[in-house]
C-alpha positions as CSV (number, residue, x, y, z in Angstrom):
1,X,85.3,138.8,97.8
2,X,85.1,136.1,95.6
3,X,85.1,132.4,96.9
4,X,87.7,130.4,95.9
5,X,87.6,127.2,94.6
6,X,86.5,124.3,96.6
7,X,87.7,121.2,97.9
8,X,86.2,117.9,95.8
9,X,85.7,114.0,96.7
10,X,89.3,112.7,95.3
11,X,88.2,109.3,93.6
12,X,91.6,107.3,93.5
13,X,92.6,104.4,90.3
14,X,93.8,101.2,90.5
15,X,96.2,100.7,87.3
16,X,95.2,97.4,85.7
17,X,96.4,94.5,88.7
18,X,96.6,94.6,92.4
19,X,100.0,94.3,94.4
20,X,98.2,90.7,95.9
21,X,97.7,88.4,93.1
22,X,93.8,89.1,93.5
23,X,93.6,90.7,90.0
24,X,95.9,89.1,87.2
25,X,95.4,88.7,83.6
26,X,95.9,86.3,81.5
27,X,98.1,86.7,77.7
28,X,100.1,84.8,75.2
29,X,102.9,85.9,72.7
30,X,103.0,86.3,69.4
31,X,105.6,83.7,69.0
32,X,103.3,81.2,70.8
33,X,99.9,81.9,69.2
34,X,102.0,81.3,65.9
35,X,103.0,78.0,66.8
36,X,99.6,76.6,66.7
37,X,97.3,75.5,64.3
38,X,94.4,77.7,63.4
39,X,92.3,76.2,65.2
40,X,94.1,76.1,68.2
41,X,94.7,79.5,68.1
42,X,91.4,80.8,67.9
43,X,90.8,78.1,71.0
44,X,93.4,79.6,72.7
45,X,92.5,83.0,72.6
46,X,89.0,82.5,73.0
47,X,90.2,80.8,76.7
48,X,92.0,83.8,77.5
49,X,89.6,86.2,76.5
50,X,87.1,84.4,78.9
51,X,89.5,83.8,81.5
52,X,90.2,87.9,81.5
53,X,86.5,88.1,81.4
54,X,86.2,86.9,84.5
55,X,89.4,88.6,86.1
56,X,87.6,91.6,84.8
57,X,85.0,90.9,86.5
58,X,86.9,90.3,89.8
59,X,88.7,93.7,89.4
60,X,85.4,95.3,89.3
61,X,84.5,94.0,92.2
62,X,87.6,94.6,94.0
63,X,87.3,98.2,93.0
64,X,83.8,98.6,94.7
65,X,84.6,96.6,97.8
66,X,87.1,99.0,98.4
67,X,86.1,102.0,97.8
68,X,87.8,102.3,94.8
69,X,86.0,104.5,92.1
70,X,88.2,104.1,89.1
71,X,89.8,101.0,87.4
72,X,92.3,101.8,84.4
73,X,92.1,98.3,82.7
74,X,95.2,96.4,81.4
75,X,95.8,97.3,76.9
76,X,96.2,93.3,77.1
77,X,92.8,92.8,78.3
78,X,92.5,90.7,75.0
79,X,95.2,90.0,73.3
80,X,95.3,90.0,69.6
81,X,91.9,90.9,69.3
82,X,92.9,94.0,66.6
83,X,92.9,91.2,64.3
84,X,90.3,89.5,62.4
85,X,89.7,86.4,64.2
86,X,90.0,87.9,67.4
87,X,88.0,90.6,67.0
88,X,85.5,88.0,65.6
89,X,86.1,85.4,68.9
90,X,85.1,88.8,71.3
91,X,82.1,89.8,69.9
92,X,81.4,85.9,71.3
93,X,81.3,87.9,74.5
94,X,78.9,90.8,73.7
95,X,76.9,90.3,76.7
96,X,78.5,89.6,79.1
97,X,80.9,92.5,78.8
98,X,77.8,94.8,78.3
99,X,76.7,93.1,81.4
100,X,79.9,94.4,83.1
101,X,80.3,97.9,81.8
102,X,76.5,98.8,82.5
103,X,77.5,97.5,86.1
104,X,80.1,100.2,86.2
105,X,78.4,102.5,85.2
106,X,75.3,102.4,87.3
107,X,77.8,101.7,90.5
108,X,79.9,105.0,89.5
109,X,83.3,102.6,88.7
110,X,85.1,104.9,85.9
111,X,86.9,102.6,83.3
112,X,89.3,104.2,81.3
113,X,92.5,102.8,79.3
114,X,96.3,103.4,78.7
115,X,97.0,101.9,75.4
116,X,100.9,100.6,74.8
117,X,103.9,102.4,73.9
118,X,103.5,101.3,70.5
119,X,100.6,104.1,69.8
120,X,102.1,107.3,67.8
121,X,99.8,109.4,66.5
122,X,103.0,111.8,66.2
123,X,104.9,109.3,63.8
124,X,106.6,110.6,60.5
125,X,106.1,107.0,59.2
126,X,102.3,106.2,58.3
127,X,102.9,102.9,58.2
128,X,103.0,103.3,62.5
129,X,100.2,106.0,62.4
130,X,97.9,103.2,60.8
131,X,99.1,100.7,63.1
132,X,98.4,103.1,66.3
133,X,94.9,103.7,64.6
134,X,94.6,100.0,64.0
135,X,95.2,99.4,68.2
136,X,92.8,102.7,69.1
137,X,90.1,100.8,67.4
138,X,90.4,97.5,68.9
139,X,90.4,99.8,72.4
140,X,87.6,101.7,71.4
141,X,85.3,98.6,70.4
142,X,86.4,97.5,73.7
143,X,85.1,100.7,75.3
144,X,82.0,100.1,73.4
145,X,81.3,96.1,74.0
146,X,81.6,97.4,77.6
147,X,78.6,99.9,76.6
148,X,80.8,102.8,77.6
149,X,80.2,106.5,76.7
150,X,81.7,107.9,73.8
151,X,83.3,110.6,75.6
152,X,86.0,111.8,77.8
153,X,84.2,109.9,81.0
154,X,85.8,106.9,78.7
155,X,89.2,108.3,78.2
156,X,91.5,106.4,76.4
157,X,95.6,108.0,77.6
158,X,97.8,108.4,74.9
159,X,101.2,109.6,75.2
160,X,102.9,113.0,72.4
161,X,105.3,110.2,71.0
162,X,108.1,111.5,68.8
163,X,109.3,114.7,69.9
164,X,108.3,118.0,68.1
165,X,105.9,116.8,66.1
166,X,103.0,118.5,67.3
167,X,101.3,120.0,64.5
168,X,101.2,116.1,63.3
169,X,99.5,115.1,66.5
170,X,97.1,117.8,65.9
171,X,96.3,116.9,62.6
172,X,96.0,112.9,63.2
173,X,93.7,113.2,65.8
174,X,91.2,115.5,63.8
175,X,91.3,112.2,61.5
176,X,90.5,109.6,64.6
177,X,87.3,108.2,64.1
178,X,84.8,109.3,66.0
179,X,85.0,106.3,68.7
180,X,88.4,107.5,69.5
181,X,88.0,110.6,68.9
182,X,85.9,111.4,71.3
183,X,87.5,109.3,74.3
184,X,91.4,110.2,73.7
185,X,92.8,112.2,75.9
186,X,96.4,113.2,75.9
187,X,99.4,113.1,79.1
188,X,102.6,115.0,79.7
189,X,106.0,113.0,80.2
190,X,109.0,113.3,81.1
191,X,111.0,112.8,78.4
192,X,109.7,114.7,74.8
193,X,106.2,116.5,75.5
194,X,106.0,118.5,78.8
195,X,102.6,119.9,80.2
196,X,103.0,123.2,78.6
197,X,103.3,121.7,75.0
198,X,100.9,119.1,75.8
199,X,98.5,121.7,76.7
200,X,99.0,123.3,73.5
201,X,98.1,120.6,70.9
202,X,95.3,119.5,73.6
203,X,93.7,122.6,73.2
204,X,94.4,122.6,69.4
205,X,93.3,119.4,68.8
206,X,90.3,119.8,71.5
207,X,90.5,116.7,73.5
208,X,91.5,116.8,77.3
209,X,94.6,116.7,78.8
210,X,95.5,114.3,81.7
211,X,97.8,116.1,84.0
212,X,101.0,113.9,85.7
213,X,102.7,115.4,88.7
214,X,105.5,113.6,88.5
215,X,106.1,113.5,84.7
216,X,106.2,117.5,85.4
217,X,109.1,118.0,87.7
218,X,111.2,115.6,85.9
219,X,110.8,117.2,83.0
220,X,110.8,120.5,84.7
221,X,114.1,119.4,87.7
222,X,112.0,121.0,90.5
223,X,112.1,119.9,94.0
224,X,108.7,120.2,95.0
225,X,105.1,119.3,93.9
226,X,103.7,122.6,95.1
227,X,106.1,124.2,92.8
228,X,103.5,127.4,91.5
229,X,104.3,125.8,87.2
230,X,102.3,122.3,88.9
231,X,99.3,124.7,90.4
232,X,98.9,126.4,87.1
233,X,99.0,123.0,84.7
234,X,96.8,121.4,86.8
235,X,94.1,124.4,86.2
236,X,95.0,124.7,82.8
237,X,95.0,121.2,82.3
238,X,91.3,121.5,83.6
239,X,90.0,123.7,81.2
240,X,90.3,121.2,78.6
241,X,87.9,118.9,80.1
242,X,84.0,119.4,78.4
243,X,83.2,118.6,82.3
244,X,85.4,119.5,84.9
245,X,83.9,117.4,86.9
246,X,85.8,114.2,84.9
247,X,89.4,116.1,85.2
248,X,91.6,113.0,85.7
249,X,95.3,113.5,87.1
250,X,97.9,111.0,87.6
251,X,100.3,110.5,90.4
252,X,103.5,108.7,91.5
253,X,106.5,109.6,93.8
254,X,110.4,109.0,93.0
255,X,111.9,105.8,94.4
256,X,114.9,106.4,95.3
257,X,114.5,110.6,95.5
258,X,112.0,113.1,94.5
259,X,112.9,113.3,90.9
260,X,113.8,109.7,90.3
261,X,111.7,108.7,86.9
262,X,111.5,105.0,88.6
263,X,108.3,104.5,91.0
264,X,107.9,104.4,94.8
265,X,106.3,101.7,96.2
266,X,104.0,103.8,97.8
267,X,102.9,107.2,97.4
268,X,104.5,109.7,100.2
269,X,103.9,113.3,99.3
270,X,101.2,115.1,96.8
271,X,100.8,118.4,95.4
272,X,98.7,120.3,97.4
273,X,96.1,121.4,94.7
274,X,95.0,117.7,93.7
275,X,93.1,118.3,96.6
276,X,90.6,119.8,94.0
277,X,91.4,116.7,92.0
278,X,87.8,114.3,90.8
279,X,90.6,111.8,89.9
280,X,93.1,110.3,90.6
281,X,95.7,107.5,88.8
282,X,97.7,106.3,91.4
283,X,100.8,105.2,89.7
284,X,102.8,103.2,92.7
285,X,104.3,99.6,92.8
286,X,102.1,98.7,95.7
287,X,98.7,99.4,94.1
288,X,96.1,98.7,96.1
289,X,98.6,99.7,99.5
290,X,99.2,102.8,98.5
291,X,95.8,103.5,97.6
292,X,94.5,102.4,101.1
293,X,97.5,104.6,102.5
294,X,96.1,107.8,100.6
295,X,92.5,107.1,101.8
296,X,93.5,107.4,105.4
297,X,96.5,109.6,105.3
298,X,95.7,111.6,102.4
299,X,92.0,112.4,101.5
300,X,90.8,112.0,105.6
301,X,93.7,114.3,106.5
């Protein structure tokens, strides 16, 4: 008979900041950066970009203190910095952040990224496919400052953006220079691209596909994660990874019910199979909590 599959070490994500105001970041808006001086501006964001250094820093830290063995960073990490001067102001910080990224690595803390809503690779209007490349890149150096692979171990989570538009997708992404080329990864929602779509222009466009739980039975109106469609895109969602071993899943209950799009504070129930998840996103108000409540209710179950 043949052996099924086994049973993995789940490795749960803190997104970006913890529920305690241990790990906060620091920004500024547009508006205010504007109403300085040049001087001042550069000033000001070279502050910030130290001061998030150092929260950076503190998040890695907090990560491997507990137990923690994947960080998704904040896309504000430094503001501003896909322009000119403040790309110019980072590379101020070269080693330091290599410092910190070679850390990671060597200590097995995964970075990865979730850049904003405003990245649409599926766009009709080039003018917001540029701009989406423009904001990759300034990820990507970031990825790189931090002397990160340039692979999916990096991945950098984008959403399918404007609905049916998936041969455009495809064809954007085979343009993506190779530094985001080769860290993008791609995740079902709820709304416009579900996991079976999502799945198709990942495996056209051959870059992995990050599978969400909860994104699926929204879009789907089931009633249970063990529903037998979440089994198979979780598997099928695996085959896209060049290592199965870096599979990365994201999870997050309903807050009010099970299909609620809002978050729970905690998570309360999982799909059965991300017990043969590597990774896992927690997605839950509470952070760090609900991390600590998987650890011991969860994974030592």
């Amino acid at each position: 008979m043949k052996a099924g599959p086994q049973c993995v070490k789940n490795n749960l994500g803190l997104v970006c900041i913890t529920h305690s105001e241990e790990v906060r970041y620091k920004t500024v808006t547009r508006k205010t950066l504007l109403s300085l001086d040049e001087t001042a501006q550069i000033e000001k964001l070279r502050s910030i970009y130290a001061e998030n250094i150092e929260r950076l820093k503190k998040a890695v830290a907090f990560c491997l203190k507990n137990n923690i063995n994947l960080y998704r960073m904040t896309s504000n990490l430094f503001p501003f910095s896909d322009e000119a001067a403040g790309a110019r102001i980072l590379e101020e910080f070269t080693d330091v952040l290599a410092g910190i990224g070679t850390s990671a690595l060597e200590k097995g803390l995964r970075l990865v990224l979730h850049p904003d809503q405003f990245v649409v690779l599926s766009s009709d209007s080039e003018t917001v496919v540029a701009n989406s490349v423009k904001i990759l890149k300034m990820h990507a150096r970031t990825m790189d400052l931090l002397k990160q692979p340039r692979s999916e171990w990096a991945a950098m989570t984008i959403h399918g953006g404007k609905s049916g538009r998936a041969d455009r997708m495809v064809e954007n992404i085979g343009k993506l220079p190779e530094e985001i080329r080769s860290r993008i990864v791609l995740e079902n929602d709820e709304y416009t691209y579900s996991s079976d779509e999502i799945l198709d222009i990942c495996r056209r466009a051959r870059v992995p596909m990050v599978f969400d739980a909860h994104h699926h039975i929204c879009h789907e109106g089931l009633e249970d994660y063990n529903d037998e469609s979440v089994e198979k895109a979780f598997w099928a969602a695996r085959e896209t990874w060049a290592n199965p071993e870096n599979q990365m899943v994201h999870i997050s209950n309903g807050r009010e019910k099970f299909g609620d799009r809002a978050h729970h504070d905690l998570i309360v129930t999982m799909p059965e199979v991300f017990r043969f998840a590597p990774w896992i996103e927690v997605e839950a108000k509470h952070k760090e909590i609900a991390i600590a409540k998987l650890q011991t209710d969860w994974i030592l179950k």
